[in-house]
C-alpha positions in Angstrom: 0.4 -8.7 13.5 0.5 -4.5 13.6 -0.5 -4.6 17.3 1.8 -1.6 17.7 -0.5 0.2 14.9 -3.3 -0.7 16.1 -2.5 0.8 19.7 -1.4 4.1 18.5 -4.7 3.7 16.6 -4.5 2.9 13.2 -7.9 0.7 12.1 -6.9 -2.6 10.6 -8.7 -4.9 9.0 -7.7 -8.4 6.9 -9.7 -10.0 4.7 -10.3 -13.1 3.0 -6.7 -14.9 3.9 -4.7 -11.9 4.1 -3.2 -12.4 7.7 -2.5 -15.9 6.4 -0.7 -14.9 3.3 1.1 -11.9 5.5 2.6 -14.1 7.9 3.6 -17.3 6.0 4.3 -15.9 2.6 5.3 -11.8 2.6 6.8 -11.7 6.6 9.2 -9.1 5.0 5.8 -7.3 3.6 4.9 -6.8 7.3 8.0 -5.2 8.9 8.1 -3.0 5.8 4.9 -1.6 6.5 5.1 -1.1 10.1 8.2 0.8 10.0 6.9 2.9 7.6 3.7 3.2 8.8 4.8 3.5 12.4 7.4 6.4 11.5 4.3 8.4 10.0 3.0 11.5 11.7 0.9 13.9 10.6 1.3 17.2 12.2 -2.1 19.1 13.1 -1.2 22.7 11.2 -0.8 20.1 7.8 -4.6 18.8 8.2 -5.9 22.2 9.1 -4.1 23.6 6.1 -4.3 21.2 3.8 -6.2 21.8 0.8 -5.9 20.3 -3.0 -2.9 18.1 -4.3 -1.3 15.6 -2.3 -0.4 16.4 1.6 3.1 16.5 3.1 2.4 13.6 5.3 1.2 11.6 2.1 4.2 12.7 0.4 6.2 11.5 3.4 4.7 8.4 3.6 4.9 7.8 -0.5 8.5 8.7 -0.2 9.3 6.2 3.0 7.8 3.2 1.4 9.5 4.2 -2.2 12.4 3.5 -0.5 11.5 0.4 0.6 10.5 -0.5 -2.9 6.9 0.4 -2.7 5.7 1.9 -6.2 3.3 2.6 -8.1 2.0 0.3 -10.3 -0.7 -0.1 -13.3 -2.6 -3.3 -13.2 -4.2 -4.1 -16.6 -6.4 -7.1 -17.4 -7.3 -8.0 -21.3 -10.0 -10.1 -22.3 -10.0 -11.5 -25.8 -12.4 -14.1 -27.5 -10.6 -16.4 -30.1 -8.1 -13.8 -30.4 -9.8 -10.6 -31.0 -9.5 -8.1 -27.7 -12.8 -7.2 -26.6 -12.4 -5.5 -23.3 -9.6 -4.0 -21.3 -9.5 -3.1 -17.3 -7.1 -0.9 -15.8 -6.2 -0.5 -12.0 -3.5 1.6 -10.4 -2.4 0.6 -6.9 -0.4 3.4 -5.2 2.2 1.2 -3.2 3.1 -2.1 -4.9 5.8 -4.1 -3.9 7.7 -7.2 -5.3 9.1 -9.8 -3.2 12.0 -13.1 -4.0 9.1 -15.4 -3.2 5.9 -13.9 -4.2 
């Protein structure tokens, strides 16, 4: 899984069960993501140049999974005790993507 990635040298690392729930339950996830990942390429004049606000290839690279169906998404977690809400978490995760059986 991503031995093309990790070749052109891309550092990969799965945790937990992650290669497990990649391969058996999100195979789609996996072609997605190499695809756009292995399309990516970051000319050396943008990382010698770059400097505040997002760079081109990040926009690139926000842009090619969009179009996959790769958002962004807020993840919020509410805690309540007998009802009353107490304490609220937020998260935002940059590339999120829904699929049929997951």
């Amino acid at each position: 899984m991503f031995e093309d990635l990790a070749e052109r040298g891309f550092q990969i690392e799965f945790h937990s069960h992650a290669t497990a729930i990649l391969s058996v339950d999100f195979p789609d996830a996996i072609g997605e993501l190499e695809a756009a990942l292995g399309a990516l390429s970051i000319p050396i004049e943008e990382i010698i140049g770059s400097g505040g606000g997002e760079t081109k290839g990040t926009q690139r690279l926000r842009r090619a999974l969009a179009e996959l169906g790769w958002h962004k998404v807020n993840f919020t977690i509410d805690k309540s005790i007998n009802g009353v809400r107490r304490e609220s978490i937020s998260h935002e995760v940059d590339h999120v993507r829904t699929f049929p059986d997951g």
